[in-house]
C-alpha positions as a Markdown table, in Angstrom:
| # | Residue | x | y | z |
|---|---|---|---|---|
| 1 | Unk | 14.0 | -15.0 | -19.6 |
| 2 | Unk | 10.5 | -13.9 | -20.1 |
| 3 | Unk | 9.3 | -17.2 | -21.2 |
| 4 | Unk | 11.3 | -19.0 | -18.3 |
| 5 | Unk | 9.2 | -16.0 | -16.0 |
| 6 | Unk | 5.7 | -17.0 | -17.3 |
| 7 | Unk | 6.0 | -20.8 | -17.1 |
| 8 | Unk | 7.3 | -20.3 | -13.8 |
| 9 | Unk | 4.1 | -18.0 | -12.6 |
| 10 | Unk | 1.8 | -20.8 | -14.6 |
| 11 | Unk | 3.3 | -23.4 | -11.8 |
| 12 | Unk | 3.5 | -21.1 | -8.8 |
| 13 | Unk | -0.4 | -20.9 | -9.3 |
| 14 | Unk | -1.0 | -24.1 | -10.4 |
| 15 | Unk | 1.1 | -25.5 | -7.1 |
| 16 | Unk | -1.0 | -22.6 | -4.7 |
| 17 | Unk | -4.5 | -24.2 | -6.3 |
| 18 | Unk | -3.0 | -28.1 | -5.1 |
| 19 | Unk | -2.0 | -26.3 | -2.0 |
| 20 | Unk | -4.9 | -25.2 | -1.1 |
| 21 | Unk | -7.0 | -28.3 | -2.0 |
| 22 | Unk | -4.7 | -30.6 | -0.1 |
| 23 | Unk | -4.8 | -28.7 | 3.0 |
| 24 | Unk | -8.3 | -28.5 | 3.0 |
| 25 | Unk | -9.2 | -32.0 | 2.2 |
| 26 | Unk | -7.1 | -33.0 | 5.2 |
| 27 | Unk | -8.4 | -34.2 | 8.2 |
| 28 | Unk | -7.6 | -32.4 | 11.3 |
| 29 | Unk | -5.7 | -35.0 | 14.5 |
| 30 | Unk | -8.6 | -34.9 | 16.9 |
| 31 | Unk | -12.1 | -34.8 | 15.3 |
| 32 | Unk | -13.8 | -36.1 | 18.0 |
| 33 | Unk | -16.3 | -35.2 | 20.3 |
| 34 | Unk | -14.2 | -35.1 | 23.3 |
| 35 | Unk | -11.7 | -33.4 | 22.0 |
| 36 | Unk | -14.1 | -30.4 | 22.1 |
| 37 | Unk | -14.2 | -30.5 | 25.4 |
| 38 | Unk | -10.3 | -31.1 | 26.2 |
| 39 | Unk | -11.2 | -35.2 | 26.3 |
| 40 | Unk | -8.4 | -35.8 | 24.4 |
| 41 | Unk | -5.2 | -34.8 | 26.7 |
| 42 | Unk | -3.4 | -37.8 | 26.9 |
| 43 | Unk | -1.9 | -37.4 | 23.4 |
| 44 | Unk | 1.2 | -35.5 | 23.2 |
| 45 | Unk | 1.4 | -32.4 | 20.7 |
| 46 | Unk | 3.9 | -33.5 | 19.1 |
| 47 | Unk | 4.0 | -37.6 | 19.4 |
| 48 | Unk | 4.2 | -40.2 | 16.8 |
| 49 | Unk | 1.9 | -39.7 | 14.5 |
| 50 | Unk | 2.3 | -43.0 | 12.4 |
| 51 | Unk | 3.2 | -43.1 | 9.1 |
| 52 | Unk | 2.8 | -40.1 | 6.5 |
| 53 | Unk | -0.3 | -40.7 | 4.3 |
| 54 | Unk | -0.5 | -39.2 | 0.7 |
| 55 | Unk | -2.3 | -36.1 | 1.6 |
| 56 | Unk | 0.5 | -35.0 | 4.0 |
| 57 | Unk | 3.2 | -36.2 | 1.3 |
| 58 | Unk | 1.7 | -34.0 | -1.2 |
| 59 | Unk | 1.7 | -31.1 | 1.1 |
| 60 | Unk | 5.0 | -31.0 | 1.7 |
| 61 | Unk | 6.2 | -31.7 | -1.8 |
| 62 | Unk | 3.9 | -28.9 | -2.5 |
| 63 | Unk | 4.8 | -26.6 | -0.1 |
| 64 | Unk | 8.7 | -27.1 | -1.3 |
| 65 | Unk | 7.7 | -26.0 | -5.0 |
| 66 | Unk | 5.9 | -23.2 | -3.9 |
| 67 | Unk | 8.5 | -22.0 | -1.8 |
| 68 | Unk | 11.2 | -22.6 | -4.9 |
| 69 | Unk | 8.8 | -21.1 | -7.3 |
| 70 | Unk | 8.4 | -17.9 | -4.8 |
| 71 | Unk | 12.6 | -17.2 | -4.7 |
| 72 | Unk | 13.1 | -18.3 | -8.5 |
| 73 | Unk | 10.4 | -15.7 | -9.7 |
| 74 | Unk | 11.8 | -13.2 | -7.5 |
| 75 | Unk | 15.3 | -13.9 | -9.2 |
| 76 | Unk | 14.3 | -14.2 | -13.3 |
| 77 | Unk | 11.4 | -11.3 | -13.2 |
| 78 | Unk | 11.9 | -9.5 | -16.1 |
| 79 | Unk | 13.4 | -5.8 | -14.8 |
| 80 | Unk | 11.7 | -3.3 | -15.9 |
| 81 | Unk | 12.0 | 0.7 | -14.7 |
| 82 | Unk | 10.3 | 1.0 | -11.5 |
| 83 | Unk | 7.7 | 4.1 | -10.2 |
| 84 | Unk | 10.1 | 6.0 | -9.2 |
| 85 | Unk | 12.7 | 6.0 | -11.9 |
| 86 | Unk | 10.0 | 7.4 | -14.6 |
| 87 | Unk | 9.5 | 10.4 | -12.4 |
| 88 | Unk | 11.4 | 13.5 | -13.7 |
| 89 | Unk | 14.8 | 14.4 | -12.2 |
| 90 | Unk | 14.1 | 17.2 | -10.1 |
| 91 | Unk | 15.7 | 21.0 | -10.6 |
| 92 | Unk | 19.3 | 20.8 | -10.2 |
| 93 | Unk | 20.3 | 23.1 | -6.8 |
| 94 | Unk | 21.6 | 26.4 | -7.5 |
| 95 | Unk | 25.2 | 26.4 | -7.8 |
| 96 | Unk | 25.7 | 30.2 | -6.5 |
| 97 | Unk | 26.5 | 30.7 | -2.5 |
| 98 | Unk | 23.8 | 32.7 | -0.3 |
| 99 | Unk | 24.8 | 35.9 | 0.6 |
| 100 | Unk | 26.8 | 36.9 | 3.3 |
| 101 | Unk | 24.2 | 38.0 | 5.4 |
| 102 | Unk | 24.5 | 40.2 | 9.2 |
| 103 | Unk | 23.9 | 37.4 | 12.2 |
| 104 | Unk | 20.1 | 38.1 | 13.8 |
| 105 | Unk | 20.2 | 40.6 | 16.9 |
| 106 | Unk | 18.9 | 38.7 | 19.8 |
| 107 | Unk | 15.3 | 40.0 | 20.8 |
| 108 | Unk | 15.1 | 42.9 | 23.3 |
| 109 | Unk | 13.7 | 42.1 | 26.3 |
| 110 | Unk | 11.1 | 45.8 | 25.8 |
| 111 | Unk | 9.6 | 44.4 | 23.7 |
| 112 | Unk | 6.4 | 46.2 | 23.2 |
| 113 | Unk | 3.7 | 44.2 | 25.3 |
| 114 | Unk | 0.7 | 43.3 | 22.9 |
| 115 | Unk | -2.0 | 45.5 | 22.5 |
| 116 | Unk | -5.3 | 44.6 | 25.1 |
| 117 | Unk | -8.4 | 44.3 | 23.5 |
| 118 | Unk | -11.8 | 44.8 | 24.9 |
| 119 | Unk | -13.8 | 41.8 | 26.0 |
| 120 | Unk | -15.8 | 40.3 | 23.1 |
| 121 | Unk | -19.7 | 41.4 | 24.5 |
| 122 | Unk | -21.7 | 38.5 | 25.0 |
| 123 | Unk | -25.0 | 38.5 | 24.0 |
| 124 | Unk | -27.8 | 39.0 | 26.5 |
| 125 | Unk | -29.3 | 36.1 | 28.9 |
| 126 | Unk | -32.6 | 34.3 | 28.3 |
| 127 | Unk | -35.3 | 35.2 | 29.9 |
| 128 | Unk | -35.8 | 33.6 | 33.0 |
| 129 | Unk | -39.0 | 31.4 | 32.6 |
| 130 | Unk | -41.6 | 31.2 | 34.8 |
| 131 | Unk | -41.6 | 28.6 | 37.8 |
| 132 | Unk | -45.2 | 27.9 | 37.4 |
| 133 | Unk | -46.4 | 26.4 | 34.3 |
């Protein structure tokens, strides 16, 4: 299976370098001028298009293998132990019950009020400058 894994990795990239090369050596519908400028309106997004030249051929052949070799190395990767299982098991619980403990008594209502502190002192105001410099 590990073999299978790397000579299906070696052709996933090979097929995403053709991928990319293909797409980018293609030439876009409208290249002109006027199609800048919305000139080119009367075509319909999605018309005929003619027939399929090599460069679109070999994109979607190439898409289909990448999309093949994407699921099948998903499905033969080699399974190893992931992050979390090599953590430690953490401290089994304790086994023993809490105590029986009283219920909480509900909080009086006199309460003692919280003690008032003095105002902090603030320190003393600037001087005043003069109006007349």
């Amino acid at each position: 299976m590990t073999i299978l894994y790397y000579v299906l990795l070696v052709l996933h990239i090979i097929a995403c370098f053709f991928l990319i090369a293909v797409v980018l050596l293609q030439q876009g519908k409208n290249q002109d001028l006027a199609s800048a400028f919305g000139g080119g309106g009367t075509q319909t997004a999605f018309g005929p298009r003619g027939s399929a030249n090599v460069l679109s051929r070999a994109t979607t052949i190439l898409a289909g293998v990448f999309m093949v070799t994407s699921l099948s190395l998903t499905v033969v990767r080699p399974r190893e132990a992931s992050v979390l299982d090599k953590l430690p098991a953490a401290a089994p619980a304790s086994t023993t019950a809490p105590a029986a403990s009283q219920p909480a008594a509900p909080a009086s209502s006199t309460a003692p009020a919280p003690a008032e502190s003095a105002p902090a002192t603030s320190a003393p105001a600037p001087a005043a400058s003069p109006a007349g410099n």
